[in-house]
C-alpha positions in Angstrom: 28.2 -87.0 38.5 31.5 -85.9 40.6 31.1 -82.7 42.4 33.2 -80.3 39.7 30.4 -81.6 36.9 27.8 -80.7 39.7 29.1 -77.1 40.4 29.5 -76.3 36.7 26.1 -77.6 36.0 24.5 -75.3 39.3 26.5 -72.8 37.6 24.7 -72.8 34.1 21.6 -72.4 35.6 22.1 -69.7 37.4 23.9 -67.8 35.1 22.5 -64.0 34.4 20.9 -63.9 30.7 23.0 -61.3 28.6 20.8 -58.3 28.4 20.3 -57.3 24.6 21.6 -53.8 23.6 19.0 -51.4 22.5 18.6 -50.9 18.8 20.1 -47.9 17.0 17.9 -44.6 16.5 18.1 -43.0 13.0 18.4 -39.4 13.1 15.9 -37.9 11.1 16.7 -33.6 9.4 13.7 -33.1 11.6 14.8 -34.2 14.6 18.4 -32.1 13.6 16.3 -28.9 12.5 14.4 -29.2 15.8 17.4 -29.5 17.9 18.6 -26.4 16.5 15.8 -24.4 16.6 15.7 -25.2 20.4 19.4 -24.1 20.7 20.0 -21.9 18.5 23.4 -20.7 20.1 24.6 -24.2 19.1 27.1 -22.8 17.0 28.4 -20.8 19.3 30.8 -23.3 21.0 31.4 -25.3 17.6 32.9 -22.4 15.1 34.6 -24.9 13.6 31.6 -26.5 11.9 30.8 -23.2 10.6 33.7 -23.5 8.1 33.3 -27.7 7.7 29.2 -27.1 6.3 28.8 -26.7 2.8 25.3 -25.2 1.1 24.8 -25.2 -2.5 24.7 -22.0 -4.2 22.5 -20.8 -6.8 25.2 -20.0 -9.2 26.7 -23.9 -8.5 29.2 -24.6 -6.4 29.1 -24.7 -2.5 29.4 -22.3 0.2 30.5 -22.4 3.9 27.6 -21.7 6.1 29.3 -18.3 7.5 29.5 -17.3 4.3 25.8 -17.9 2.9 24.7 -16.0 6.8 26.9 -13.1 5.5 24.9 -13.1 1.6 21.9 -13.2 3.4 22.7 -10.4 5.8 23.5 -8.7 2.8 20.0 -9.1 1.0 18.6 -8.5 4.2 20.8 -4.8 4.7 19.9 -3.8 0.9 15.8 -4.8 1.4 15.8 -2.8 4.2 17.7 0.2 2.0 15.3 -0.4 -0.6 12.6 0.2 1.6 13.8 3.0 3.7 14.7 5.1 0.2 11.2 4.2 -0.7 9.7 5.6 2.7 11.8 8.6 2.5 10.5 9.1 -0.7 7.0 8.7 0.3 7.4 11.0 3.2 8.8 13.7 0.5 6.0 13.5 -1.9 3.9 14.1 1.6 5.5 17.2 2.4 5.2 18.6 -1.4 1.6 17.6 -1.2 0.8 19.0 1.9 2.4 22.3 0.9 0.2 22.3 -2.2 -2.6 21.8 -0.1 -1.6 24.6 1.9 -1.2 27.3 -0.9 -4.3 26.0 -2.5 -5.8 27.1 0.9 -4.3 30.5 0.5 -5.4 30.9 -2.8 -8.9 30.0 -2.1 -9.1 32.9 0.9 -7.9 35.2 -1.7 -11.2 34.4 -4.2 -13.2 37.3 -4.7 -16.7 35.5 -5.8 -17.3 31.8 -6.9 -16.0 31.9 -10.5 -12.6 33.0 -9.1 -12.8 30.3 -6.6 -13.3 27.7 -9.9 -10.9 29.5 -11.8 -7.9 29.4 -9.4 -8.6 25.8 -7.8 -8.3 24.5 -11.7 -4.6 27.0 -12.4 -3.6 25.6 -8.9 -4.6 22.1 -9.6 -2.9 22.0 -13.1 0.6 23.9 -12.1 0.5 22.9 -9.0 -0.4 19.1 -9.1 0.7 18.8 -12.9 -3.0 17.4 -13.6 -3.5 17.5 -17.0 -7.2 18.0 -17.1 -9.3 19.2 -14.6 -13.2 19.8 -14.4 -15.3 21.6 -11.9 -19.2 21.0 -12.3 -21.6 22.1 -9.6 -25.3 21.9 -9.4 -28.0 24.3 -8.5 -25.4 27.4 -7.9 -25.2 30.2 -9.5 -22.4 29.8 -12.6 -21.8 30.0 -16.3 -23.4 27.0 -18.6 -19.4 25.8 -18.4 -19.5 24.6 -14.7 -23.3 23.9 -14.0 -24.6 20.5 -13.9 -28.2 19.7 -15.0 -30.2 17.8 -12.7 -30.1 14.5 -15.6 -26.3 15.0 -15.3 -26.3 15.7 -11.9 -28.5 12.3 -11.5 -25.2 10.5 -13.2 -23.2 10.8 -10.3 -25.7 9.3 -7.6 -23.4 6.2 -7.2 -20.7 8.4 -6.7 -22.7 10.5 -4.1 -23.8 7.2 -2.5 -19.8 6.3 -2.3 -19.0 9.3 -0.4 -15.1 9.6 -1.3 -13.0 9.8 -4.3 -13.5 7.3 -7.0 -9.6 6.5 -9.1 -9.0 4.2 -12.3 -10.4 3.6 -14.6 -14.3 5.4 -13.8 -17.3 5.4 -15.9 -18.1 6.4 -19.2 -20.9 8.7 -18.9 -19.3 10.1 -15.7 -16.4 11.3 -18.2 -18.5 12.4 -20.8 -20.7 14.9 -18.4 -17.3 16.1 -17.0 -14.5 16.5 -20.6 -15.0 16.8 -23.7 -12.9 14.6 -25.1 -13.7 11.9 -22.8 -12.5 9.2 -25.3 -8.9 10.7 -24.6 -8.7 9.4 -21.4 -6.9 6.6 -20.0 -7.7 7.3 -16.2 -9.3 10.0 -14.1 -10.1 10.7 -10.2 -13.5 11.7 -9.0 -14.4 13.5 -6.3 -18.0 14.3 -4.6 -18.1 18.0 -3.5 -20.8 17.8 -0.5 -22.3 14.7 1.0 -25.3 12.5 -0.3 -27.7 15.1 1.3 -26.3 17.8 -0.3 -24.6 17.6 -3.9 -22.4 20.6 -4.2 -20.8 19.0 -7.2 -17.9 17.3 -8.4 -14.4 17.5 -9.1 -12.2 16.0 -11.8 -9.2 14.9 -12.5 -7.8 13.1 -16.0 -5.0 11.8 -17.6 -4.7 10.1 -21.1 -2.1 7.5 -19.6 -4.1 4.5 -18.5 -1.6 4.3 -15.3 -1.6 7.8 -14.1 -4.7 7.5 -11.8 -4.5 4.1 -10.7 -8.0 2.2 -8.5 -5.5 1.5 -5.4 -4.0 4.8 -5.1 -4.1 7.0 -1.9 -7.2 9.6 -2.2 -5.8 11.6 1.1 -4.8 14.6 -0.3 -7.9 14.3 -3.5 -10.1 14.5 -0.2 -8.8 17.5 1.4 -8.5 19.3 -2.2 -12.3 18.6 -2.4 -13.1 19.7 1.4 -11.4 23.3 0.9 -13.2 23.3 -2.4 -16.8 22.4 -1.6 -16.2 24.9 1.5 -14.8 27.8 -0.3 -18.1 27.2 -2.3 -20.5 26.8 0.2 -19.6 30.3 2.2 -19.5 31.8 -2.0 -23.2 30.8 -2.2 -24.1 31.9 1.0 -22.7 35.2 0.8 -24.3 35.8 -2.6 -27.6 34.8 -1.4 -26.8 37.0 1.8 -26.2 39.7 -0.5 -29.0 39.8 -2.8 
């Protein structure tokens, strides 16, 4: 072997292997979506892909990401007017209910003896409040046969008693019949416990003959206070009668 073949030989063994380049990553949308979530500014400092993205629209077609961000900014700015008109609202029918509440308190100081006390909480409650029917039975007091309760009717209302607030919807049948007449009539009603499980003043009534008008989920806020300034306005009735016989 001459030297050259010897040098070139040395040199093949000692040659450096070539190192193998890595293989190739796919991309996954998750790994895309996650590096956007962690930089959401991304956009910032490439506008110009804001204009090159295309999303599908639901009315076909394709739109620019800018411009689907602007249609849901949109949705976004009428939701929120939608519900700010509806809190507004809400607030409104607060501020009528609370002056109702507050005339119905004036009214009630202005009651001469108990049956003017039933007779102007039921005119307040039906021009007032617009209820279309309204009952007022009490037990063991001193009224007409119109507005007493019997102690079997009375007994009717235990679960309501037991409940200790207003009852709404659609309540039950031989609770209506003690309380309207025509309890067949009715589509939906509110009941309300004057006194406390220990002491059964009576109960208060409100009907409607539309099914939706009185509805289980409804706020009893106002129903509550109505029957606080009634069973009250009651209570010091009863006391000053007996106080005065």
């Amino acid at each position: 072997m001459t030297g050259q073949q010897s040098s070139n030989a040395s040199a093949a063994k000692t040659k450096t292997p070539k190192t193998r380049a890595p293989e190739d990553r796919t991309i996954s949308a998750a790994d895309v979506e996650a590096y956007l979530r962690e930089h959401p500014d991304f956009f910032q400092g490439h506008l110009p892909l804001l204009d090159i993205l295309r999303l599908p629209h639901p009315t076909g077609g394709a739109v620019s990401l800018l411009e689907r961000q602007v249609a849901l900014l949109r949705e976004k700015h009428r939701a929120m007017e939608q519900h700010m008109g509806e809190l507004v609202e809400r607030a409104r029918d607060n501020e009528r209910m609370g002056q109702h509440l507050h005339e119905l308190a004036k009214t009630l100081m202005r009651a001469e003896n108990l049956d003017a006390v039933l007779a102007l909480t039921q005119d307040a409650l039906r021009n007032e409040l617009g209820a279309e029917r309204v009952s007022i039975r009490l037990a063991h007091r001193e009224v007409d046969d119109l507005h007493a309760l019997t102690t079997s009717e009375l007994a009717t209302f235990d679960p309501l008693f037991s409940r200790g607030k207003a009852q709404c919807g659609r309540v039950p049948a031989e609770m209506l019949d003690v309380l309207f007449d025509d309890a067949e009539e009715i589509g939906s009603a509110i009941l309300m416990p004057l006194g406390n499980e220990s002491d059964h003043i009576g109960v208060l009534g409100l009907a409607s003959e539309s099914a939706d008008r009185f509805e289980p989920d409804m706020g009893t806020y106002f129903v509550t206070h109505i029957g606080d300034l009634l069973a009250e306005s009651i209570r010091c009735h009863v006391e000053r009668a007996h106080a005065a016989a």
